[in-house]
N, C-alpha and C positions, 0 to 999 in steps of 0.2 A: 414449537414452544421455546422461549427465553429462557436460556439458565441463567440462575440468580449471578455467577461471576458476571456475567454478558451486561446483564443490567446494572451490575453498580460499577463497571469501568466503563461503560455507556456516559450513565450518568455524571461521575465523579468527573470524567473527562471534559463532559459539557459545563462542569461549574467552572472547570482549573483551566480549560481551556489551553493545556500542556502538559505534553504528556511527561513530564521530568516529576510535574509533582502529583502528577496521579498516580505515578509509581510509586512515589514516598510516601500517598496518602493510604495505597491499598497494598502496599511491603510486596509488592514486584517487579520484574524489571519491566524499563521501555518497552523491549521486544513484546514482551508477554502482553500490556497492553495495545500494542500495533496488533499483536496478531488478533486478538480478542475482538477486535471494535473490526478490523479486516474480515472477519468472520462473522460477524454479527451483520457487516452492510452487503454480505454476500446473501445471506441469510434473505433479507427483507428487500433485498434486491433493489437499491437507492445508496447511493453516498452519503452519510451521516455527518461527515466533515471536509473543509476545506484544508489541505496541509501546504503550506510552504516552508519556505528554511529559516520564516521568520516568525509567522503566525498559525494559530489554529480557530478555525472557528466552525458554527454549526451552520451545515446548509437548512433550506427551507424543512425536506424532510428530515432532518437531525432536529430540529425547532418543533415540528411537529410531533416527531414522537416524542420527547423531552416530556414536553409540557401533559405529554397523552399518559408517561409510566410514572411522571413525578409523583402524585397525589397518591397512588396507588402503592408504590415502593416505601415512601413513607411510613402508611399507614399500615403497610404489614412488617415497617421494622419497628414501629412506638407499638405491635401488638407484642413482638418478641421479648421489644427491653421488658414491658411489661408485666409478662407473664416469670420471668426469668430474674426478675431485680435488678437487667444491666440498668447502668446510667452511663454514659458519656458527661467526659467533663474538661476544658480546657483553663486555659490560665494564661496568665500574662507577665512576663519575665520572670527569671532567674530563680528569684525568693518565691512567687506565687507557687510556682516550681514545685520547693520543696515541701509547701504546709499543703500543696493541694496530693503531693502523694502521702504525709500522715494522715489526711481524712480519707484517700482513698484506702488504703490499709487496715484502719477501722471500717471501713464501711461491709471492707470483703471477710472481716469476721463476723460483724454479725448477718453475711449473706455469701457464704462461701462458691455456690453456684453461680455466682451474678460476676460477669464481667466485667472490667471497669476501665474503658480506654482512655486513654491521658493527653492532649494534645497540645503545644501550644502556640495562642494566636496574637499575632499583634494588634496594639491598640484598636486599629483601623478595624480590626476584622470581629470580634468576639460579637457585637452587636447584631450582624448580619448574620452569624454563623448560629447563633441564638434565635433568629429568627424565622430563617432557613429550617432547620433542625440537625442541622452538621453536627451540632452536640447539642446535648439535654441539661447542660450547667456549663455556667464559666465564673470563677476568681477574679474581679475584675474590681476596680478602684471607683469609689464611689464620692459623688450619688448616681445614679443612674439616670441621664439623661433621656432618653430611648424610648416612644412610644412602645407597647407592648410586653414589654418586656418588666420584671417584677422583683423584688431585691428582697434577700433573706436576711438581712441585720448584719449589721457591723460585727467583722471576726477580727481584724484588725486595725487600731491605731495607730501610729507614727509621726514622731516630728519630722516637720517639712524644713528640706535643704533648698539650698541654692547653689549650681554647678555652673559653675565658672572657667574660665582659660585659666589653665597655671600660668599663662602669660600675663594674664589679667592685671590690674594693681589691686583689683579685689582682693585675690584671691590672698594678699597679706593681710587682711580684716580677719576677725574674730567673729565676725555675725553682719549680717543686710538685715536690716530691718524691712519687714515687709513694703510698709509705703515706698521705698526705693524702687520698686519696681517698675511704676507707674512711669518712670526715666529711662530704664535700662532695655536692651532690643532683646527682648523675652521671643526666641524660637516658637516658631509654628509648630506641629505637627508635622513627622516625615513617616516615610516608609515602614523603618525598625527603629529602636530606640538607641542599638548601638549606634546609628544612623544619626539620630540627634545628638549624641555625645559626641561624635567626630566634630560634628560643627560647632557645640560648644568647645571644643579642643582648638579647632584651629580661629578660634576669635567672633567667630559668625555673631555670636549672641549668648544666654544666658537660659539657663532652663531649671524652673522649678521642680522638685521629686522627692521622695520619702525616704528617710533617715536610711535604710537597707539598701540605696543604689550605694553606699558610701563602702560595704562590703561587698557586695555583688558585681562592684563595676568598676572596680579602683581602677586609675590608669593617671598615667605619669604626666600625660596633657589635662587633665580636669583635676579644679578643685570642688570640694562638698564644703557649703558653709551651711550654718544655722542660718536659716528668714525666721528672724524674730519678730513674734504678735500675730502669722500664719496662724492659721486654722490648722489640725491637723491633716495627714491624708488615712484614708479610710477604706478599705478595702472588705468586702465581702461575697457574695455568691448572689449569679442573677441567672433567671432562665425567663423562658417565654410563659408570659403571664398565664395563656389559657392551655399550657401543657401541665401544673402544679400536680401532678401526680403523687403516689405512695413513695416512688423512688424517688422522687425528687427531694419533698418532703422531708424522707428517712436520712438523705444525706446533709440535707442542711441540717438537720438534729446532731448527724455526728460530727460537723465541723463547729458544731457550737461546742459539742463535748470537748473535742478535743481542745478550744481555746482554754476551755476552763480547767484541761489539762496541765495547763501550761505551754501550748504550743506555740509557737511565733514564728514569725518569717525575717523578722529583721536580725 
């Protein structure tokens, strides 16, 4: 029989596909998981991964049992949060950060048994990780594009900036007016976000973002302007639409509460 450690550095391994951040994702070292998943393909007597000094990946039977304990593992940890009140919940930069650990704080008073692990994921990822079930909630900036997936109301608004090169001549302006934009080489999406600040730093281009990168992210190569006539940015809580459970639920109640606390992120 499979002990539960076996099965979730198994698995975790199979998503991250490296073992640096499986170790970060389940708070142990390398070793501990070489030996674990070493032990595990000894066990079932097959090679579960392919290792080089570059990559990892899953062999045929690492692919087959994957697929054979996911559905299964799952559904005996949505029975535990469950039963228990935990919620997982992740977030998305710096500020999301701080207001997603005052909801969690409130949440673990009025549920003091219930666990509440905190994660956080870059733009690219909250989507998938919500879909997956990596976590049961994420702080994420709206609207939500994302088949499946289901949005709790606006907890935050914020006026919309515009970061610039301090090289820039922009960045001697008072405000862009939004129709400018529609001129200016507005950055793609990257990796991380600090990611795209570098490139707006070293001249690449321009990137729009909410009044709190201007606290969260000052740096001596970027300037924050006001985009005047924007929409604001709007951020609030999304999970996978047909998980909507009591935990879920319970915590979007307290992260309303807490707006109406007076909480903010910016």
């Amino acid at each position: 029989m499979l002990e539960r450690h076996e099965i979730e550095a198994f698995l975790t391994l199979g998503d991250e596909l490296h073992f640096g951040r499986t170790a970060e994702r389940l708070h142990v070292s390398t070793t501990r998981i070489s030996q674990t998943v070493a032990k595990l393909e000894r066990r079932v007597g097959a090679a579960l991964f392919h290792r080089t000094s570059r990559r990892v990946a899953l062999t045929e039977a690492g692919r087959q049992l994957r697929d054979e304990l996911r559905p299964a593992w799952d559904q005996v940890n949505a029975a535990v949060r469950r039963v228990s009140g935990t919620v997982s919940v992740a977030f998305v930069g710096a500020a999301g950060g701080q207001f997603v650990l005052r909801i969690v704080e409130r949440y673990r008073e009025r549920h003091p048994a219930a666990e509440v692990p905190v994660r956080e994921a870059q733009l690219g990822e909250f989507a998938t990780w919500l879909l997956d079930g990596v976590v049961d909630v994420a702080l994420v900036p709206y609207p939500i594009e994302v088949p499946g997936l289901a949005a709790g109301g606006v907890l935050i608004s914020e006026a919309r900036m515009l970061a610039v090169s301090a090289q820039d001549p922009l960045a001697a302006r008072q405000a862009v007016p939004v129709a400018e934009l529609a001129d200016l080489p507005v950055l793609p999406p990257a990796a991380t976000f600090q990611e795209m600040l570098t490139c707006v730093g070293s001249g690449r281009g321009v990137l729009p973002v909410g009044a709190h990168v201007r606290r969260y992210y000052a740096r001596p190569d970027v300037a924050y302007l006001p985009l005047t006539g924007a929409d604001p940015v709007e951020w609030g809580l999304a999970w996978h639409a047909e998980r909507a459970d009591a935990r879920v639920v319970a915590l979007n109640r307290v992260a309303h509460e807490v707006v109406r606390g007076g909480a903010s992120a910016a």
